[in-house]
N, C-alpha and C positions, 0 to 999 in steps of 0.2 A: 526422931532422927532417921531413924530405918526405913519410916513411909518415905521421909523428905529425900533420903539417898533411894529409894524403887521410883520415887518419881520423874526424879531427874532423870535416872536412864530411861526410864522409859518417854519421856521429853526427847532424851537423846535419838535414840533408839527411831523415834517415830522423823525427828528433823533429819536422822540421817537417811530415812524409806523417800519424805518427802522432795530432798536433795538428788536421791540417786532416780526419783521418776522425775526430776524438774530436767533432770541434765541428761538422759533418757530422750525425754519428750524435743531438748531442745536438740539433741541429734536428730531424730526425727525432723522437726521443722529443718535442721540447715539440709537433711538428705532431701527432701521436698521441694526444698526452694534451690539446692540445684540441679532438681532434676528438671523443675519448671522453666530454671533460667537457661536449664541447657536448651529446653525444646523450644523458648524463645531465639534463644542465638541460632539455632538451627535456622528455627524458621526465618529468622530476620536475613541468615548466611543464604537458605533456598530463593528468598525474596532479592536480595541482591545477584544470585546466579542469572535469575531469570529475567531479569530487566539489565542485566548485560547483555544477555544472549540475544532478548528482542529489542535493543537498543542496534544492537551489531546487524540485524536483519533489516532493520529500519534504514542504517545507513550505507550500508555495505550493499545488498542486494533490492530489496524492495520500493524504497523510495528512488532509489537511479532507473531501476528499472521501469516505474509508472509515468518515472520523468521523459523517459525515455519515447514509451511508448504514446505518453499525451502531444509529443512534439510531434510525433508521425503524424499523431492523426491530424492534429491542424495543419503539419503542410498539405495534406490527401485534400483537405476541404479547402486551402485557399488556391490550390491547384486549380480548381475544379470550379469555381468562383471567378479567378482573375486569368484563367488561360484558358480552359476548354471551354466556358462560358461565360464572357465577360457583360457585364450588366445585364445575363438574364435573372440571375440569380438574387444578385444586390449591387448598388451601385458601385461604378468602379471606384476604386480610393474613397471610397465612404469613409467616414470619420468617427461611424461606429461597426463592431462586429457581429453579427449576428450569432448565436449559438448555433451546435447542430441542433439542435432541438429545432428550433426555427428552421435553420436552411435547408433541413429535410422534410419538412409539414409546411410548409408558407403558400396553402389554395394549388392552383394549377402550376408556379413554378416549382412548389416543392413536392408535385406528384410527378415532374418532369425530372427534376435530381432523382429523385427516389427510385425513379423507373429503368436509372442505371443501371442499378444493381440488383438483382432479382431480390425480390421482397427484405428489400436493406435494412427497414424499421422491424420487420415483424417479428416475435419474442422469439422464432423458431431459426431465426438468421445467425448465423453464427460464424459462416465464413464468405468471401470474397473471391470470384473467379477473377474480376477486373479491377483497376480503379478507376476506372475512365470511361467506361460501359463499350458495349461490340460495335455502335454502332463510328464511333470516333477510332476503335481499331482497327476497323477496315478502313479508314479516311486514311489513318496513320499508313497502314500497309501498303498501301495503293500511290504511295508519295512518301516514301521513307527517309528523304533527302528534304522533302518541305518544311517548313518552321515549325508548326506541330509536333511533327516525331521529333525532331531533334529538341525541341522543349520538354518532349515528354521525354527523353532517353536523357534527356542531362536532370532531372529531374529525378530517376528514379536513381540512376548511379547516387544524385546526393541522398535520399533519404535511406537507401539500404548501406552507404556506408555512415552517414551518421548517427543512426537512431537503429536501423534494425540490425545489424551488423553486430554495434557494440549491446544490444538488448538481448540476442539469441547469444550470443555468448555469456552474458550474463542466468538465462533461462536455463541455457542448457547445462552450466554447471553447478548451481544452487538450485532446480526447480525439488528434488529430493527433501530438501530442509526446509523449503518454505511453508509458513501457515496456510494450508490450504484449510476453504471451511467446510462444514458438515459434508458427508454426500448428499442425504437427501434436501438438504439447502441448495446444493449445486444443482442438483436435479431439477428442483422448483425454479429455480433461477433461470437455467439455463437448459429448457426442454429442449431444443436440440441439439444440445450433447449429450443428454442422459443416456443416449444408446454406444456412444462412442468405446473403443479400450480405452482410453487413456484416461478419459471421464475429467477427472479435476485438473490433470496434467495436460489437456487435451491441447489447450490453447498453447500452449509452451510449445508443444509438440510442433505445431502444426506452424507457429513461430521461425522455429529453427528448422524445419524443413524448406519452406518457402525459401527464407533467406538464403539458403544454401544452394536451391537451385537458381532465384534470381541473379545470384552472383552467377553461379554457370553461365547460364545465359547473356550477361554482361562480357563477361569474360572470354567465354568461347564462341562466342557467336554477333555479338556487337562489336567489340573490340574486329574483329575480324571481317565487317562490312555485312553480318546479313541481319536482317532486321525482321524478319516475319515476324518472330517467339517475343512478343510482346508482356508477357505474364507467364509464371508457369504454369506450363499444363497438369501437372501431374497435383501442386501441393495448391491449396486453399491457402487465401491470408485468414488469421482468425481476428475475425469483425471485432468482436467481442470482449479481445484483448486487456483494452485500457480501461474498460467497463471493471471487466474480470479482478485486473491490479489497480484499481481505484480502491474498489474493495475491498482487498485486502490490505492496502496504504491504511486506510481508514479503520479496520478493525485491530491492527500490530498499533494503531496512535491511543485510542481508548483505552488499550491495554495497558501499555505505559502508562496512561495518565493514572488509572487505577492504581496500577502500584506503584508511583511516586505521590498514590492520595491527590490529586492533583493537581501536583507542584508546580507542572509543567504546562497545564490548561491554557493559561494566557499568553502562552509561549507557540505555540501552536499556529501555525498558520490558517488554520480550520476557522482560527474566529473571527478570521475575517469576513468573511462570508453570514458570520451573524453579528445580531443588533447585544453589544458590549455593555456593561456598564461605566465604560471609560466615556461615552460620549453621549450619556442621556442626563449632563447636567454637574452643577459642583458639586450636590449633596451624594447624589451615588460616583460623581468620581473621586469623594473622598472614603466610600467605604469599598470600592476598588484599590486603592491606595492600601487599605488597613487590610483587604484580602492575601493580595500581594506581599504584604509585610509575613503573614503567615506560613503564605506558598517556600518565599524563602528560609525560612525555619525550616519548614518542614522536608525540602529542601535536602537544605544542610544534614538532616541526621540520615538520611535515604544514604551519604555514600560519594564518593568521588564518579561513579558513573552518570550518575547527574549531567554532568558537566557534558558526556557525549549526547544524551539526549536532548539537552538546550539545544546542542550543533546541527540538529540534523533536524528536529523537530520540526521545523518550518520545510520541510521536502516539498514539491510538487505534489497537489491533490487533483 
């Protein structure tokens, strides 16, 4: 009876060591698992800060601003196409457009555009004395009341009030916060500005200087009947511009899509430009279809910001 009563407590004894390490242990586990869940919600909390903030960039400053500045340059290039050179270049009301790509390289006429502007294409080009080259602004000067200058002077009042006007004010108050990329990426990129101060700012700079004095000159001096100051002397256009904010359109979109996992891919206006699985047939556009079904899942747990980066997603590239 005395073993049968030593053994029970010590039965006891040992169920209650094994009970207080179970309940022990299981605090451990619940301390573990939220400290794990906290560093998940953190990070999931860091992961939604950061794809608001370059969702806000995307729509707010970046994508307006490449819109912006893409629209310049194609008016600069149908200017120059359908007014200062009409069917030397391409035919007039042609019913297709050529790229620059083409209308600055196209054999002897596109060594004749090119020759506009001192060495226009070359990697080391980065800003613009003219648009129109020296030798059409002395035509202009010499006749500043003829149909030329006054095409070009109504011409330029509208591109610096539509596009570079609202773009330099743009630049010049967000260029601080924007995703500018590496330096020596920029440098590689864009050898002559590696020597420049402003270096990755440089183009923004030189943006909002120009604009500011070609309004002068609009203003003080057209406006007012003298026409000499065709361009300004003192600031550069930077060439290089919509090159510049193309690429970073396109690097703030990859981003996003990363951290929405790729929610957003198909939503993108990027894919237009390539060959889709929406139109290479029924069998891959039905596992397009099963893609998509996913994307929207995954989607959904990303977060109400989502919803801004559908809106904007498709921006000007």
């Amino acid at each position: 009876m005395d073993d049968a009563a030593t053994a029970a407590e010590a039965y006891k004894g040992t169920a209650q060591i094994l009970q207080g390490v179970l309940i022990a242990l299981s605090a451990v586990v619940a301390v573990i698992g939220y400290y794990v869940k906290s560093k998940l919600d953190r990070k999931a909390h860091l992961k939604e800060v950061e794809l608001q903030h370059k969702s806000k960039l995307l729509k707010e400053v970046v994508g307006p601003a490449q819109s912006l500045s893409y629209g310049g340059l194609w008016a600069r290039v149908n200017f120059i196409q359908y007014v200062l050179y009409p069917g030397v270049f391409s035919p007039i009301n042609s019913n297709t457009t050529p790229s620059e790509l083409w209308f600055f390289g196209a054999g002897d006429n596109g060594k004749k555009c090119k020759d506009l502007v001192h060495n226009f294409t070359s990697p080391d080009a980065i800003q613009l004395w003219t648009f129109v080259g020296k030798a059409k602004e002395a035509e202009m000067r010499q006749d500043p009341t003829g149909e030329l200058a006054k095409q070009f002077r109504s011409f330029m009042r509208r591109i610096v009030k539509r596009y570079y006007r609202p773009l330099s004010d743009l630049l010049n108050y967000h260029m601080n916060i924007l995703p500018l990329p590496d330096k020596e990426i920029f440098k590689k990129d864009y050898p002559g500005a590696s020597q420049s101060v402003g270096l990755r700012k440089n183009f923004f700079i030189q943006c909002v200087n120009w604009t500011d004095e070609m309004e002068s000159i609009i203003e003080e001096e057209w406006d007012k009947g003298e026409f000499q100051n065709l361009f300004p002397p003192t600031s550069p256009f930077p060439y290089k511009l919509c090159q510049y904010l193309a690429g970073m359109l396109t690097r703030l979109k990859d981003e996003i899509t990363a951290l929405t996992e790729n929610a957003i891919e198909n939503r993108s206006n990027d894919a237009d430009n390539k060959v889709t699985t929406m139109n290479k047939g029924e069998k891959d556009a039905g596992e397009a279809k099963s893609k998509q079904k996913k994307y929207v899942v995954a989607g959904a747990a990303v977060g109400s910001s989502i919803a801004t980066v559908v809106n904007v997603a498709a921006g000007a590239d």
